[in-house]
C-alpha positions in Angstrom: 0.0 0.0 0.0 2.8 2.2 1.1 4.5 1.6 -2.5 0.6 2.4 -4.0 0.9 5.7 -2.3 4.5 6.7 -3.1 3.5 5.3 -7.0 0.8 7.6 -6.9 2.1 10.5 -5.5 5.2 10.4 -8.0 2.8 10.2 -10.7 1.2 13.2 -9.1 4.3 14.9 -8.8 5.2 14.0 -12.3 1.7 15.6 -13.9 2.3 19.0 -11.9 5.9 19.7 -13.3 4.3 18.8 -17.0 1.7 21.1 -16.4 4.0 24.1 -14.9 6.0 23.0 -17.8 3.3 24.1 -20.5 1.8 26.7 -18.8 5.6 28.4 -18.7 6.2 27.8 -22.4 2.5 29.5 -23.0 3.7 32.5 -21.2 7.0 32.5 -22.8 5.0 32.0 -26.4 2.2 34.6 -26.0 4.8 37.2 -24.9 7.1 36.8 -27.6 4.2 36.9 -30.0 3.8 40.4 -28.7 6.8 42.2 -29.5 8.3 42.9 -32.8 11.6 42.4 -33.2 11.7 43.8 -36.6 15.5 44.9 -37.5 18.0 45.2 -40.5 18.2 41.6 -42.0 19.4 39.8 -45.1 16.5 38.8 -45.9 12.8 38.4 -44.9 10.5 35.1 -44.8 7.4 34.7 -44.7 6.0 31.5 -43.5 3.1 30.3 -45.9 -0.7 29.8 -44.7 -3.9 28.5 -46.9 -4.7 29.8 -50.6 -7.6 29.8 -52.2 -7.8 29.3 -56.2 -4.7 31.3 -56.3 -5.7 34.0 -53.5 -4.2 34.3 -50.3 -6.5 33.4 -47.4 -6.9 36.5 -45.5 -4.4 35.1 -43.0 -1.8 34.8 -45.7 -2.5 38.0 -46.9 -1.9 39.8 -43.7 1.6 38.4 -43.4 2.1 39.3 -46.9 0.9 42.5 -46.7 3.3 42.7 -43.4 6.6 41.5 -45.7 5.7 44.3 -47.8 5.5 47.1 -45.1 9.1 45.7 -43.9 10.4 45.5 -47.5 9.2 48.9 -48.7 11.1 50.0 -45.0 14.5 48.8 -46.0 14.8 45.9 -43.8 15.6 43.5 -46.2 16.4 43.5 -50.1 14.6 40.2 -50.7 11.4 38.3 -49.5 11.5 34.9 -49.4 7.9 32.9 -49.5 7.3 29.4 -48.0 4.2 27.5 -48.1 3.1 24.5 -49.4 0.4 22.5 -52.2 -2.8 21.9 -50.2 -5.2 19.0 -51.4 -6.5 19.4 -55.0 -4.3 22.5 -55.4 -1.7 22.4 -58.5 0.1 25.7 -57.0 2.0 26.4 -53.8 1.5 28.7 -51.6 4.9 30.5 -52.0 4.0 30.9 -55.5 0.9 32.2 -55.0 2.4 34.4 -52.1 5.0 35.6 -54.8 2.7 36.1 -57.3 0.4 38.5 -54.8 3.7 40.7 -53.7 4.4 41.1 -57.2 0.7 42.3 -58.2 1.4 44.4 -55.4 4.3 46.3 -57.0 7.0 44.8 -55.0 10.0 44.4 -58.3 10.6 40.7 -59.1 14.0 39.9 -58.2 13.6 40.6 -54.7 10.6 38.2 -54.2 11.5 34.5 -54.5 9.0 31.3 -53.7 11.0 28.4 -52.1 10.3 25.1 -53.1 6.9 23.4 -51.6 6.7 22.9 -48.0 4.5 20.8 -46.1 5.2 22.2 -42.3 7.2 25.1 -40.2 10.0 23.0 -40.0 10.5 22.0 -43.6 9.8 25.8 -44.0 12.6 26.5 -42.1 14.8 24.2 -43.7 14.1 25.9 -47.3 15.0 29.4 -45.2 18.5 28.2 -44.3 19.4 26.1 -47.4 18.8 29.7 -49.9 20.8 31.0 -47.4 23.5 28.5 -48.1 26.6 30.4 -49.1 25.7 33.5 -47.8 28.1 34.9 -45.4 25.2 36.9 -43.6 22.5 35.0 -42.2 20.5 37.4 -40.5 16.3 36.8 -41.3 13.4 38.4 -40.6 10.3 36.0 -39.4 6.8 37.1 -40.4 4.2 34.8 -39.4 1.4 35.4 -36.6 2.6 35.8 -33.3 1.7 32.6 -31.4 4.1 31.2 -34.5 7.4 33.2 -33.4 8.6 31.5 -30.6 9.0 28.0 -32.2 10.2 29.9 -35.5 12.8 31.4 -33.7 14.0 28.1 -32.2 14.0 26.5 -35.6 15.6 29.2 -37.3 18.3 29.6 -34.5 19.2 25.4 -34.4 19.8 25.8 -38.8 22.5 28.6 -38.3 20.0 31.6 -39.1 20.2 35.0 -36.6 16.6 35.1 -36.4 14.6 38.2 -35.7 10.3 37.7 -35.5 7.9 40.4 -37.0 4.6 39.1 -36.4 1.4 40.4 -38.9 -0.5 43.1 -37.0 -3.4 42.8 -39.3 -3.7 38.7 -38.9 -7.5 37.5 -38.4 -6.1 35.2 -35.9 -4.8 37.7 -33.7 -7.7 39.7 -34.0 -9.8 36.7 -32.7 -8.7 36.6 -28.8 -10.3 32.5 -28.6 -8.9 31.3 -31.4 -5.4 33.2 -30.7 -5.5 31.4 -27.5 -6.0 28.2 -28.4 -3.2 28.6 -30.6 -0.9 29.7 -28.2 -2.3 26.8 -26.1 -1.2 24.4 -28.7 2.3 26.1 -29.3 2.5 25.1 -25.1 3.0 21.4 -26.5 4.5 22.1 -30.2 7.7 24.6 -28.7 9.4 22.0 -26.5 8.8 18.9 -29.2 10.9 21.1 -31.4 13.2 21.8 -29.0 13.9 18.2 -28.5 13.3 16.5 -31.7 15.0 19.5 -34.1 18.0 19.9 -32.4 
């Protein structure tokens, strides 16, 4: 019975530290997604979100419309678009990310889409490998904030010197429940990527 009870209260003991655990990651994910670290960078990315026949859904275009405000203010001289091909799509999003900067006067050569990507990390990994050769690896994160913290770890473990702008105009963020359950989520997401992308 004793050995129950110790069992038990170990178990116990276990739950509580997972559960400070998340709740200190949450903290640490909803503050970062509140500041904008927005400096001089080598170039900026912007992490890809749903398209629609070859539109930007409107959280895509906020972070779009964000790279643009950050290009046109000399931060970087290139934007660099991630993003992958959905179901029963036949373009990416980075192309169709690209192909809205451009119809929004940003010149050609400084917007590039990466090759298809089917999550953050493989997003990241198409950030640092155009950045391969570059002696400057400074980038500029845009995504929504509850997205920055994890970014930032990723970008960090592939060689990059991350900075995180997140989209001030994002639906997401303008939608306190759904914001929150996505900075709930980042509670488990942040330390998986801290161990398993290393």
């Amino acid at each position: 019975m004793a050995s129950l009870r110790r069992t038990l209260a170990l178990g116990a003991g276990l739950l509580f530290c997972l559960a400070l655990g998340w709740a200190a990651v949450v903290v640490a994910v909803a503050l970062t997604g509140t500041r904008d670290d927005a400096a001089p960078a080598d170039a900026i990315a912007v992490l890809g979100a749903a398209q629609y026949n070859g539109r930007p859904s409107p959280v895509f275009r906020a972070r779009l419309d964000h790279a643009a405000t950050l290009f046109q203010r000399g931060l970087a001289p290139v934007i660099l678009v991630t993003g992958g091909v959905g179901s029963g799509d036949t373009v990416s999003e980075a192309e169709v990310g690209r192909r809205y900067l451009l119809q929004s006067g940003l010149p050609g050569p400084s917007v590039i889409a990466l090759p298809p990507a089917t999550s953050s990390v493989a997003s990241v990994e198409g950030v640092a490998a155009w950045f391969q050769g570059h002696e400057n690896r400074r980038v500029l994160l845009v995504s929504d904030g509850f997205h920055m913290l994890r970014l930032r770890l990723l970008a960090s473990r592939h060689g990059l010197v991350p900075y995180t702008s997140p989209a001030p105009g994002s639906p997401i963020r303008a939608n306190g429940r759904t914001n929150a359950s996505y900075i709930f989520a980042e509670g488990v997401k942040v330390p998986f990527a801290w161990l398993f992308y290393r």
